[in-house]
N, C-alpha and C positions, 0 to 999 in steps of 0.2 A: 481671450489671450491669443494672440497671433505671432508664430514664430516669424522670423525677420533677418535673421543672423545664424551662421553656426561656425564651430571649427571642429575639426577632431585632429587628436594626436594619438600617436603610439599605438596604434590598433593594425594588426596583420599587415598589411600591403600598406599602411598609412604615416608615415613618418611625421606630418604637418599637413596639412590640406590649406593652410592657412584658412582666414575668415570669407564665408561662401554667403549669397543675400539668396534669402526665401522670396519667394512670391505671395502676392497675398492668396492664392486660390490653387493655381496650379503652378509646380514647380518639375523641369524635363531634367530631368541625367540623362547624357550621352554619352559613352565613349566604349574602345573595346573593350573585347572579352581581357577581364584578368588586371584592367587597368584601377580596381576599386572601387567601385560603385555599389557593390554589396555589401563590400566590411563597411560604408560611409552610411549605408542604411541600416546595418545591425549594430553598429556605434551609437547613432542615432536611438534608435529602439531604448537602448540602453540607460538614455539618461531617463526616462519615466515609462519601464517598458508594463507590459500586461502582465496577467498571471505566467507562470510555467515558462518566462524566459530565463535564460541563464545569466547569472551574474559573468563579470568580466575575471576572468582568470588569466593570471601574468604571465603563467609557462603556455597556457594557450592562444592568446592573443596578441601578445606585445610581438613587435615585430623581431621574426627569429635571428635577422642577421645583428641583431644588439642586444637579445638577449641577456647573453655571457657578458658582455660589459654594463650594461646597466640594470640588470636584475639580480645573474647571479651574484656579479662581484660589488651588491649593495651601488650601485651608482647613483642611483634615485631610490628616493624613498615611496613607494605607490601610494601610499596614508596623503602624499603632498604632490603627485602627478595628475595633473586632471587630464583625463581622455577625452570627455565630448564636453563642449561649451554651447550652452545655446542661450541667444538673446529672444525676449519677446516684448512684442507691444502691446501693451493695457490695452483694450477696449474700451469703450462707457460705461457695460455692464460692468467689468471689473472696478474701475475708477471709483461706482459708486457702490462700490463697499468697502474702499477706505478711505481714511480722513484725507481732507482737502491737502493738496499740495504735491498729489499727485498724475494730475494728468496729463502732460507731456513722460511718465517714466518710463525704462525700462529694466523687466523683471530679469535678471541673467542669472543662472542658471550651471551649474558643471557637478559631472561625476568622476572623483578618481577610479585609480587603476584597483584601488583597494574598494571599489565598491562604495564609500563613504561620498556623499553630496556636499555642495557648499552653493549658496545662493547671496545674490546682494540686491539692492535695488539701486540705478543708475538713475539719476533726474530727477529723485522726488527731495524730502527735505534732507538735508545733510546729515549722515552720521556721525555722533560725537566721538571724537579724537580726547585721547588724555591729555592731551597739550591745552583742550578745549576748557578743561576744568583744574587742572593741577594749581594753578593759585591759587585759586580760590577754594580750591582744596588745604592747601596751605594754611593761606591767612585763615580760616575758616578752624582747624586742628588747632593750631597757636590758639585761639579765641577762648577754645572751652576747655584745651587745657590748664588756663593760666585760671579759669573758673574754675576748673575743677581742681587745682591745687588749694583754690578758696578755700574753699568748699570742707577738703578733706586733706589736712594740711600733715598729715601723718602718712600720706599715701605715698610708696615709693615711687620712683619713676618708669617702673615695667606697669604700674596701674593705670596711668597716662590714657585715655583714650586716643592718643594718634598712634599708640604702639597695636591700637585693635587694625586703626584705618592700615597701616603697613602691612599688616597680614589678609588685610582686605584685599588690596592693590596688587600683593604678590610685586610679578617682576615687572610690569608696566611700564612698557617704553612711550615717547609724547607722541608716535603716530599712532599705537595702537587702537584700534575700537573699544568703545565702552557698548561691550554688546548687554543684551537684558538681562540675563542672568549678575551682573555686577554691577548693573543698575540696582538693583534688588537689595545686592548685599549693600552697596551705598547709602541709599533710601531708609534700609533698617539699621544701619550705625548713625547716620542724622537725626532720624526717630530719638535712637537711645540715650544722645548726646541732645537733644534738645535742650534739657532741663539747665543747662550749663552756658545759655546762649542769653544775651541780656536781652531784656525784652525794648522792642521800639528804636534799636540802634542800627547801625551798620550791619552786624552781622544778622540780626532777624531775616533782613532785608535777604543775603547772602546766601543764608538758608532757604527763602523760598524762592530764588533766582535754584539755587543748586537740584532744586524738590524738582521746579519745571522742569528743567532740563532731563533728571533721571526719568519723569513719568511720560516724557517724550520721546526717551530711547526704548521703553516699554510699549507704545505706542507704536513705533516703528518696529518691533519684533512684532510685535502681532497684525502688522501689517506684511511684513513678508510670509507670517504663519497663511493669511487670506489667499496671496498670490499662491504660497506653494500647494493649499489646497485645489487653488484654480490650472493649477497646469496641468498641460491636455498630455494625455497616455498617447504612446508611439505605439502602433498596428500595426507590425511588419508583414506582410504576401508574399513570401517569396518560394512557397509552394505551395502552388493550389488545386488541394485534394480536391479528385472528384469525387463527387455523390453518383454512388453507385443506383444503377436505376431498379432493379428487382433485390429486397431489402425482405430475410426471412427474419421476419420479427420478433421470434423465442427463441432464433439460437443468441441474435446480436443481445439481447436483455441479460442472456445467462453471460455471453461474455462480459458486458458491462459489471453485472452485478458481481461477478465471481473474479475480475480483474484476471483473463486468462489471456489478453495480450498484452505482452510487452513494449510493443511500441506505440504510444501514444495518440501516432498519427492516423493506426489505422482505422477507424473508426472513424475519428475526424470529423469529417464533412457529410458523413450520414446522421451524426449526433448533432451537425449543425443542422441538417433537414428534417430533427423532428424536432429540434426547438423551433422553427421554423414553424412548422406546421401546428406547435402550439402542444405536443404530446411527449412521452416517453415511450422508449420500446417496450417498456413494461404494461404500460398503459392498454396498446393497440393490441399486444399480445395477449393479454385478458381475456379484453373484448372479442378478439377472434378465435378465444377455445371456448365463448357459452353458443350452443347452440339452443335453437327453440323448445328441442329435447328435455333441457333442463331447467326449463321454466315453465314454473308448477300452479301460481296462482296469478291471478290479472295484474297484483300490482308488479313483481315480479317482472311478469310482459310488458308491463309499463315502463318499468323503468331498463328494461333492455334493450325496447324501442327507443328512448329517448338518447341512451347513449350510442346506439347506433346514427340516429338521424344527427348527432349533437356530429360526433365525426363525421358526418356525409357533410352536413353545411360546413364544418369547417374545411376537411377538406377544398371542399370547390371553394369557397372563398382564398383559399391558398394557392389555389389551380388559376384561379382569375388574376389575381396578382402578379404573378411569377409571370403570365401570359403578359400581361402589359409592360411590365419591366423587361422580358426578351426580347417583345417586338419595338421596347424603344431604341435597344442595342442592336436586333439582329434587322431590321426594316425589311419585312418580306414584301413580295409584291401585291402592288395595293391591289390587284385583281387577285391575287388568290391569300385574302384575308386570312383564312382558317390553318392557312400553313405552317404557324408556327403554335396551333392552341396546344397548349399544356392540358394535361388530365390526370390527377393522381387518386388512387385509387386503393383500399384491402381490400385482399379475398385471401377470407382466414389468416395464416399467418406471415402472407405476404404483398408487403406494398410495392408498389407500382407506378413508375413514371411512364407518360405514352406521349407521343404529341400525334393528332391528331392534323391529317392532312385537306387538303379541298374536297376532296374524295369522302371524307368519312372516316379513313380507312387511319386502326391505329398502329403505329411502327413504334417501337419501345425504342426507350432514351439510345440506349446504346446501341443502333442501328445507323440514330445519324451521327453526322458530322462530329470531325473532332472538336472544329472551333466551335460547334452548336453545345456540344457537350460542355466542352471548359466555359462557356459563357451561362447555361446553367447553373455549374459548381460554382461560378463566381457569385454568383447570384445570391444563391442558397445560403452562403458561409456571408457575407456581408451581409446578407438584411435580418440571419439568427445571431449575428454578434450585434447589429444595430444598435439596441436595447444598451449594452454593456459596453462591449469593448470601444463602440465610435462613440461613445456618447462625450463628447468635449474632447475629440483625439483627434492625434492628426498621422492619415495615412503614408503608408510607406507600402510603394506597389514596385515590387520588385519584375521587372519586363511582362508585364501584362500582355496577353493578347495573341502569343507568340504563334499560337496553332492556329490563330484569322486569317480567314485571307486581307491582302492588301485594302480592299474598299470596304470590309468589315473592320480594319482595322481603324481606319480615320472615322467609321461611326461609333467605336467602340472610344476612339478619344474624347468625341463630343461628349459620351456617356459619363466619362472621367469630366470633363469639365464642370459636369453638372452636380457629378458626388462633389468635386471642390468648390462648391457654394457654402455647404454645409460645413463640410471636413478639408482642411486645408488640405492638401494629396501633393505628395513625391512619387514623381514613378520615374523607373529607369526605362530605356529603351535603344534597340540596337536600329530600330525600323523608321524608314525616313516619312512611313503612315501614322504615324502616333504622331510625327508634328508637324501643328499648322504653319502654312503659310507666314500669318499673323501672329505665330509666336515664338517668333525666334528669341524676342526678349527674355523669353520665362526659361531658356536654356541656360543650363551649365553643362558643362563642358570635363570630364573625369579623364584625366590622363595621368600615365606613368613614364614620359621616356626617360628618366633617367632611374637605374633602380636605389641608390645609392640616396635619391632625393624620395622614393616615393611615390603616393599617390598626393597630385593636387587637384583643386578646383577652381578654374577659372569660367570665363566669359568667353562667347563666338570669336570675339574679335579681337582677346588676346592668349586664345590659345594658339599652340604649338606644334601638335599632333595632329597631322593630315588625315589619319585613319578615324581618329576619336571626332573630326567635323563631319566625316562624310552624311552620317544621319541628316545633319544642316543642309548639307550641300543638295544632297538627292530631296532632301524634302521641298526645298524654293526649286529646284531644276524639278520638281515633278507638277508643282503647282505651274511654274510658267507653260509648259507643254499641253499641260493638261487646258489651261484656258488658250490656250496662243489660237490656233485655230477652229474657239468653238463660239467665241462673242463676238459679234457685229462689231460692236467699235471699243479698238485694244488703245487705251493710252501708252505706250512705249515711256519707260524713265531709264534714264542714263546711269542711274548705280540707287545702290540700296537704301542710303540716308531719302534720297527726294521720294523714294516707295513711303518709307515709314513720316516721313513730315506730312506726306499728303491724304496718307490717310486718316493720320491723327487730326489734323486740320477738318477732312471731313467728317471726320465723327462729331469733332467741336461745331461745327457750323448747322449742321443736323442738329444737335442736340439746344443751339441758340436757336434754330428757328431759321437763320438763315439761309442762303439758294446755297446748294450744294453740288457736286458733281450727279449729272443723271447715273439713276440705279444700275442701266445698265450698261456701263461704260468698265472697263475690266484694267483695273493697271498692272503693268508688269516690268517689275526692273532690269536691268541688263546690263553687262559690267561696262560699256564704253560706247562713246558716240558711235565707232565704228560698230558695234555691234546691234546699235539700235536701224543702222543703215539696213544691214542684212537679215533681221526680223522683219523690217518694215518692206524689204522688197520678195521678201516671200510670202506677205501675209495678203500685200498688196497685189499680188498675182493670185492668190486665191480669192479675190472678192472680198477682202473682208477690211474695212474702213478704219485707216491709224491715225494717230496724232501723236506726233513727240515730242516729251518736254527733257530741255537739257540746260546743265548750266550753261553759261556763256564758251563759246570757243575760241580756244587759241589758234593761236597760227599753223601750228601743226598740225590743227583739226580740220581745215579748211577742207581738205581731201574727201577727206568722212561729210563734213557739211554737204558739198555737191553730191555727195552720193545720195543724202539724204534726200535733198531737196527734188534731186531727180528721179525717187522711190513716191514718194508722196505729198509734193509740188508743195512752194513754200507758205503757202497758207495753212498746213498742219506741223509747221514747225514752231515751236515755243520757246522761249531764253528767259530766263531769271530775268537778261537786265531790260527785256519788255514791259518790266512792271515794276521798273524803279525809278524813280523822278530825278535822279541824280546821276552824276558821272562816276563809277565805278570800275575799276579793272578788271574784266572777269568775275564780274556775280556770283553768285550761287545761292539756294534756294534761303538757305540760312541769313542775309542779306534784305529777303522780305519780310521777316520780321527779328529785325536786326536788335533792337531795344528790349525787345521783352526775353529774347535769348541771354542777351548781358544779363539782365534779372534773373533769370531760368538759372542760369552758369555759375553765378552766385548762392544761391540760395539753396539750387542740388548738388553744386559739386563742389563751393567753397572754389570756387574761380573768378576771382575779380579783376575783370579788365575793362571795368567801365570808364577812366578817365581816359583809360587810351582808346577806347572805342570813342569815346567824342571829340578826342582832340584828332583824331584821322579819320573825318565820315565817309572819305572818299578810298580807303584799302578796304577790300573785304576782310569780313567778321575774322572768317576761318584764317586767315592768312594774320589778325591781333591775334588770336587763340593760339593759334602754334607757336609764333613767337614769343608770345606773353606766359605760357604753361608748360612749355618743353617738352620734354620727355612725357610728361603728365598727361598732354593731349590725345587725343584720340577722337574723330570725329563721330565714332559710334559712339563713341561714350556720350557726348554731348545729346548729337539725336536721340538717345534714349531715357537720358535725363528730361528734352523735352516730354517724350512722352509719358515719364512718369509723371510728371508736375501736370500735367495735363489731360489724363485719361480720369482722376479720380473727381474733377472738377466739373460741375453741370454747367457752369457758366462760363469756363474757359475762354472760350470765343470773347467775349465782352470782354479779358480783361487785356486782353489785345491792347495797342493802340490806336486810333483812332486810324493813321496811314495804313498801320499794318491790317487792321482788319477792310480797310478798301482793295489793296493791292488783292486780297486774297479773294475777296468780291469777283474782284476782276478775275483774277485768275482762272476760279472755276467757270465764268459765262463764259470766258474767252474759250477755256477746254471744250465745254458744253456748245456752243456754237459752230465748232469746226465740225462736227459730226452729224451738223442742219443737214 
């Protein structure tokens, strides 16, 4: 089951956040300090949290400035306020433990403010409505009535069997749900009234039409009973205790056992490293007050050796682990391997973390680094919850990483990508190191300017607040810097959409088998032709070989053009309408595969502007789009619907058409070729 959708209301800082789309794997919050990104993650939490989380409390949560009007002064009722909504998509695995007619659905999901859940399932078989059966509920009463006055011809009329079904039905309006529990009582007043039913006529029939139907809304409760067992628990991080590294084993036991701290957490993440390590502190504490002193006869010695040698191996089996999982996060240098080995260790009644340098030599945990540390504790506490708390959950990483440095930080992202193969992951982040280049897609975006309105969530390219993008902004301004004078040959792109069509394009082409752009060719986008001029004549002055592709130029670009051509001579210049057979006005890249975008536009975004795309082949695409969608348009929006329709597909490429996937042929040897 994979989340997909969410919204939260009425939570702290959160008025509405309106409906916000998940990522399949990994999914970025950005925005500033204060803006909601926490309460949108403890909201979260909330709809299927873990042990020892807090329920939602209305004088504590609901947001204070309405309070007074809609709590104290009864405004809403919280039993009928839902605070978090969350949509999910079925899986296979799920699909195939319930009955057929579910596999396109969706499980959704909400928790009121009073605590109390409600769930439905969207897309699979339709729920019955009393409007669904009320006639034939009807005619069906009348039937056995007018039998059972047969019958018992002295019977008043309060004996009636329709006056049972009225007290069945209660207040039943025709949209209501016939949920299972009234299925039940239905089923067992049909039962009771059978006997009153003529056999082999219309109403027999009527009866077992009416039977199917109830054993089908029984069917479909115990089919959302399936999904609600199947929904994944919310993991919230948004402190992350360390694990302290010299650990006196008989005092922490006696606190444990004696509950002599009060606060919950402290303890924590050392309770997480010796489930970890597979012990109790009661356990180690034992073992380190028998001395050899006290052992009197061989089997005695026997079996003290073994539970000492049982902790040694596991230990180091612990110590090996932990060491692999840091050095995939921390990557020390591959010449001095030994620098990040982990060792943990008793002596008596105290354990011991060391890492162990090229040298030999051991420095205790808390000597190094802060981020070596917190990258530890992270460690610790997510592989002793592994077992339990991730098992079918999906994390919630509230600003991970914070004590990293910068180049530890974009390894410690990878590291997160990799936990979200597994465990779908949310994490917040202020730091423009936590995101990729190539993931701007998986951003959303947390802002509050107006307080009156709230915290909401949108997308890169239709948020609002300059502060809440800057993460976006520094993070593509750091990646282009970072490559602009370190690869032999930089492809230069004129804005963002032709960066993200071209690489999807390549991954499609790679993945079909086809010639793709060479590996080492680096692109980089740039906000306007003029700006690819003055990249290209500084890059070109360091030696280093450009090519730029740009849509088609206007007239007022012509300026820029010469500059260009005069930077890196016009054989490394590219134009969309290079590679279109037809006369066009200003091309752009969307234009090369102009047909299957109509399809795209359609199918992901409920954009249909196909008859006027063929009845005008000669206007560009984006220029039907705008006018055809209005306000609705958004050229990011488009290019990223390609690349949804298109990254999950292995044959993408093929389904091209036949032009389109030539021009693109072209394209890249043409790319490929300037850099002979």
């Amino acid at each position: 089951m994979r989340l997909v959708k969410a919204r939260i209301k009425g939570y702290k800082s959160i008025k509405d956040t309106g409906y916000f789309d998940i990522e399949r794997t990994k999914t970025i919050f950005v925005g500033p300090n204060e803006a909601g990104k926490t309460a949108i993650f403890q909201a979260l939490q909330r709809l299927n949290p873990s042990a020892g989380v807090m329920p939602f409390n209305p004088l504590r949560d609901y947001p204070r400035s309405d309070y007074d009007r809609d709590i104290a002064r009864n405004g809403i009722d919280p039993a009928a306020f839902t605070v978090v909504e969350c949509h999910f998509a079925l899986e296979m695995s799920d699909t195939a433990l319930l009955p057929p007619g579910y596999e396109n659905a969706t499980y959704i999901v909400g928790r009121r403010l009073d605590n109390s859940s409600w769930h439905r399932i969207d897309g699979g078989p339709r729920q019955l409505t009393f409007s669904d059966i009320e006639g034939d509920l009807d005619r069906f009463s009348a039937h056995i009535d007018k039998n059972f006055k047969k019958e018992r011809p002295t019977a008043s009329d309060t004996d009636l069997p329709s006056n049972e079904l009225i007290d069945v039905l209660g207040l039943m309006g025709e949209e209501d749900k016939i949920d299972g529990a009234l299925a039940k009582r239905l089923l067992s007043w049909m039962k009771e009234n059978l006997v009153y039913v003529d056999e082999g006529g219309a109403e027999e029939e009527r009866y077992r039409r009416l039977k199917e139907l109830m054993l089908n809304v029984e069917t479909n409760e115990r089919s959302l009973s399936i999904c609600r067992s199947l929904l994944p628990k919310f993991v919230l991080y948004s402190n992350y205790l360390k694990v302290r590294p010299i650990i006196h084993l008989g005092k922490m036991a006696e606190r444990i056992e004696k509950d002599l701290v009060e606060d919950p957490e402290y303890d924590y993440g050392n309770k997480c490293f010796l489930r970890f390590l597979g012990f109790t502190a009661k356990d180690l504490s034992l073992t380190g007050e028998i001395s050899k002193a006290e052992v009197e006869t061989q089997e005695e010695m026997r079996e003290y050796m073994d539970r000492l040698d049982d902790r040694k191996y596991r230990l180091n089996a612990a110590s090996i682990r932990l060491t692999e999982e840091i050095t995939n996060i921390w990557s020390p240098d591959p010449e001095r391997p030994e620098a990040s080995k982990l060792e943990i260790d008793v002596d008596g009644q105290y354990l011991k973390v060391v890492v162990k340098d090229e040298l030999g030599v051991e420095v205790e945990l808390d000597q190094r680094s802060e981020g070596f540390q917190w990258t530890f504790s992270f460690l610790v506490v997510f592989f002793a919850e592994a077992d339990s708390k991730h098992d079918n959950s999906i994390l919630l990483l509230d600003e991970p990483g914070t004590s990293l440095h910068a180049l530890k930080q974009a390894e410690f992202r990878n590291a997160v990508s990799k936990l979200s193969e597994k465990n779908q992951t949310l994490f917040s982040t202020h730091s423009p190191f936590m995101i990729g280049a190539n993931e701007i897609e998986r951003v959303r975006v947390v802002e509050m300017t107006d307080r009156e309105a709230g915290t909401v969530v949108c997308t890169p390219e239709t948020a609002t607040d300059y502060a809440a993008l800057l993460p976006v902004q520094e993070a593509l301004g750091f990646d282009i810097a970072q490559s602009m004078f370190s690869n032999g040959k930089n492809l230069l792109l004129e804005n963002l959409p032709d960066y993200w069509y071209l690489e999807t394009m390549n991954e499609m082409m790679r993945s079909a088998g086809a010639p793709a752009l060479d590996t080492d060719i680096s692109m980089m986008p740039v906000s306007s032709t003029g700006k690819i001029a003055y990249f290209a004549t500084i890059m070109h002055a360091k030696k280093l070989r450009v090519t730029a592709f740009s849509d088609s130029l206007s007239e007022s670009q012509k300026k820029d053009q010469g500059r260009l051509i005069n930077s890196v001579g016009a054989k490394h210049i590219l134009r969309s309408r290079d590679f279109i057979d037809r006369d066009i006005e200003m091309p752009t890249f969307e234009d090369l595969i102009r047909n299957t975008l109509v399809t795209v536009a359609k199918s992901e975004l409920g954009w249909d502007v196909s008859q006027h795309a063929a009845s005008m082949p000669n206007v560009p695409i984006l220029r039907i789009f705008d006018e055809r969608m209005g306000n609705e348009y958004s050229r990011t929006k488009l290019t990223k619907a390609f690349m949804a329709w298109a990254r999950p597909k292995i044959d993408a490429f093929s389904t091209l058409e036949q032009d389109e996937q030539k021009r693109m042929k072209d394209l890249m040897a043409e790319i490929n070729s300037t850099f002979k």
